[in-house]
LUMGU-976948 format. One record per residue (C-alpha): residue number from 1; residue in three letters; x, y, z. Coordinates in steps of 0.5 Angstrom, whole numbers. Each point is the difference from the previous one (the first is absolute). Example, Ala and Ser with C-alpha at 12.3 -4.5 7.8 and 13.67 -1.06 7.14 Angstrom:
<sites>
<site><seq>1</seq><type>ALA</type><u>25</u><v>-9</v><w>16</w></site>
<site><seq>2</seq><type>SER</type><u>2</u><v>7</v><w>-2</w></site>
</sites>
This chain:
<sites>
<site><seq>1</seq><type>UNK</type><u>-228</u><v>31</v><w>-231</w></site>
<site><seq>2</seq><type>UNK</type><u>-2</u><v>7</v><w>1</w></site>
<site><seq>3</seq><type>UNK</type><u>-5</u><v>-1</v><w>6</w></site>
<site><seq>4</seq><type>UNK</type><u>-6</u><v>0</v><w>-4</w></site>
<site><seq>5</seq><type>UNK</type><u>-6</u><v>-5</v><w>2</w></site>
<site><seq>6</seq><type>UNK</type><u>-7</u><v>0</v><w>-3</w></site>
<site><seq>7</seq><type>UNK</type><u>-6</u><v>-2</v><w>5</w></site>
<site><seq>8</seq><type>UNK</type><u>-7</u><v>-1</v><w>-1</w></site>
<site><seq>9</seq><type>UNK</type><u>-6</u><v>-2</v><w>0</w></site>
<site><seq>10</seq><type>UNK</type><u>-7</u><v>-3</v><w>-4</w></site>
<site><seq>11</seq><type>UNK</type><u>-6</u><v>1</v><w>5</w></site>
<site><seq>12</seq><type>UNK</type><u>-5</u><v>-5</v><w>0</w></site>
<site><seq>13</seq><type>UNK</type><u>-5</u><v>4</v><w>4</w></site>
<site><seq>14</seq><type>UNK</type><u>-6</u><v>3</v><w>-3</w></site>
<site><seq>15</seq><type>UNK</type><u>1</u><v>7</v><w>5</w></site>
<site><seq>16</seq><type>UNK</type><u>6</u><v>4</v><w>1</w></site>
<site><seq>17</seq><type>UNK</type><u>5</u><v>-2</v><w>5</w></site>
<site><seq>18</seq><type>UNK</type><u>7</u><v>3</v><w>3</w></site>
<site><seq>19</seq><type>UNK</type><u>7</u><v>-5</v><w>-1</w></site>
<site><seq>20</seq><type>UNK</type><u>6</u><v>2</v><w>3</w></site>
<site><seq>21</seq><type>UNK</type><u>6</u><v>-2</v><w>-5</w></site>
<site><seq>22</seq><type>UNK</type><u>7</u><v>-2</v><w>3</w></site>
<site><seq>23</seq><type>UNK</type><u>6</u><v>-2</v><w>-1</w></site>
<site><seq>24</seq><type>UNK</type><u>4</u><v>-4</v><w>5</w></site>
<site><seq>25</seq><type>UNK</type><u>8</u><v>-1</v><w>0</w></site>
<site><seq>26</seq><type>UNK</type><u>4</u><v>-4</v><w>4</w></site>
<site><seq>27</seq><type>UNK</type><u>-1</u><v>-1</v><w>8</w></site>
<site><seq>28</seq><type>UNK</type><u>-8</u><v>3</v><w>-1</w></site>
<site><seq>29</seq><type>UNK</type><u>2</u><v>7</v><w>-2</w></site>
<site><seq>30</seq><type>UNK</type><u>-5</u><v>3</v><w>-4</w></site>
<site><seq>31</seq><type>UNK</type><u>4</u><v>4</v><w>-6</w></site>
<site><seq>32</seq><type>UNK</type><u>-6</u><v>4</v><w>-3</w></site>
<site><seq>33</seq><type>UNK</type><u>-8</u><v>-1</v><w>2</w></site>
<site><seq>34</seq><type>UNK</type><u>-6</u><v>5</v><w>-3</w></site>
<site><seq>35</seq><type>UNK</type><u>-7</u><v>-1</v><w>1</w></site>
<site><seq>36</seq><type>UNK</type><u>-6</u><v>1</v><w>-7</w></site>
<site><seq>37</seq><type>UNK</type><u>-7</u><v>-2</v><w>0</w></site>
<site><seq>38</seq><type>UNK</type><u>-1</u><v>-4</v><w>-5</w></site>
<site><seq>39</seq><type>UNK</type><u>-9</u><v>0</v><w>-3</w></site>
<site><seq>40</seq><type>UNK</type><u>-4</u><v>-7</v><w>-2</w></site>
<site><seq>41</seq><type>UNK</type><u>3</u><v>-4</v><w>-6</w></site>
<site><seq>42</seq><type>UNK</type><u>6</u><v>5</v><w>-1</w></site>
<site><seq>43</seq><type>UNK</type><u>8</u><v>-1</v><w>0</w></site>
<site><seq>44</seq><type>UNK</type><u>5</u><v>5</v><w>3</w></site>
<site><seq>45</seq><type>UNK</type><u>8</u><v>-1</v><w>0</w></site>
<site><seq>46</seq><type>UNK</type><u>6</u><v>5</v><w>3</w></site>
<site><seq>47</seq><type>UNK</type><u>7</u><v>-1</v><w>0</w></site>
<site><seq>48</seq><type>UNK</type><u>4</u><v>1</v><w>6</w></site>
<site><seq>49</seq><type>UNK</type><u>7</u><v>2</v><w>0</w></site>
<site><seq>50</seq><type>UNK</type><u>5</u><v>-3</v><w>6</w></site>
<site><seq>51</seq><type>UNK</type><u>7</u><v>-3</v><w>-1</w></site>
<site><seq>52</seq><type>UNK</type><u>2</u><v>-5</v><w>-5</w></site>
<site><seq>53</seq><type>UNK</type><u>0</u><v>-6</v><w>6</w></site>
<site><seq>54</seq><type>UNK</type><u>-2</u><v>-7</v><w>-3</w></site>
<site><seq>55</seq><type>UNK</type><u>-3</u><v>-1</v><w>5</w></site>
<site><seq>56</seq><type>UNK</type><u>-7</u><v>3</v><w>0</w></site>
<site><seq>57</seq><type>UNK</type><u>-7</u><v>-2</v><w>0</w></site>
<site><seq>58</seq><type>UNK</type><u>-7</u><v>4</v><w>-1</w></site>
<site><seq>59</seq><type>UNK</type><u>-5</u><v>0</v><w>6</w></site>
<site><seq>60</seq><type>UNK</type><u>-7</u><v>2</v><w>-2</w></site>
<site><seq>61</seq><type>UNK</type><u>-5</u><v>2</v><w>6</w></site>
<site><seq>62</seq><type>UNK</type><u>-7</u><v>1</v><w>-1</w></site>
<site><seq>63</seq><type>UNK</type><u>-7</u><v>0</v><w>5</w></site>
<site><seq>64</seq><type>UNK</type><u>-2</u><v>-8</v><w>2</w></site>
<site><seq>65</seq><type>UNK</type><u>-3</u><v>-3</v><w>-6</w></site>
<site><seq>66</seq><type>UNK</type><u>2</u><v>4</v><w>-5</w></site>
<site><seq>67</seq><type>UNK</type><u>1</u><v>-5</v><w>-6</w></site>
<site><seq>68</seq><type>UNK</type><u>6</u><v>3</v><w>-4</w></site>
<site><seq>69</seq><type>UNK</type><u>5</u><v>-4</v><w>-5</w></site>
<site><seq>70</seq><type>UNK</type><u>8</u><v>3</v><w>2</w></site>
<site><seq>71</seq><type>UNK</type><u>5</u><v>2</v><w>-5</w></site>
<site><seq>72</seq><type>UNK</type><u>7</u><v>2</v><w>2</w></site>
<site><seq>73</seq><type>UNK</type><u>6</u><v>0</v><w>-4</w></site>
<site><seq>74</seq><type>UNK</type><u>7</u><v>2</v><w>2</w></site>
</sites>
């Protein structure tokens, strides 16, 4: 348990879109968050480092619309 968490996504969009990647801990306390912009068809991940919580949970943002399939693991 090192505090590593892996998040991502695979854009389903057929033009670049921004995400925001967080990762959360217990009582809605954003841990890490980084922003990337993601081109058509294309996959991206990034790890965040926060404490090693059990309780965490991965939230990705993105503009109204935007087609994506999450991915986190902690």
């Amino acid at each position: 348990m090192n505090g590593a968490s892996k998040i991502g996504a695979t854009s389903a969009m057929e033009a670049p879109y921004y995400f925001q990647f967080q990762v959360w801990g217990a009582g809605s306390k954003i841990l890490s968050s980084s922003s990337k912009q993601i081109g058509a068809h294309q996959e991206y991940s990034t790890t965040h480092w926060s404490a090693p919580l059990k309780d965490k949970q991965g939230r990705i943002s993105a503009s109204p619309q935007v087609w994506f399939t999450p991915y986190f693991n902690h």
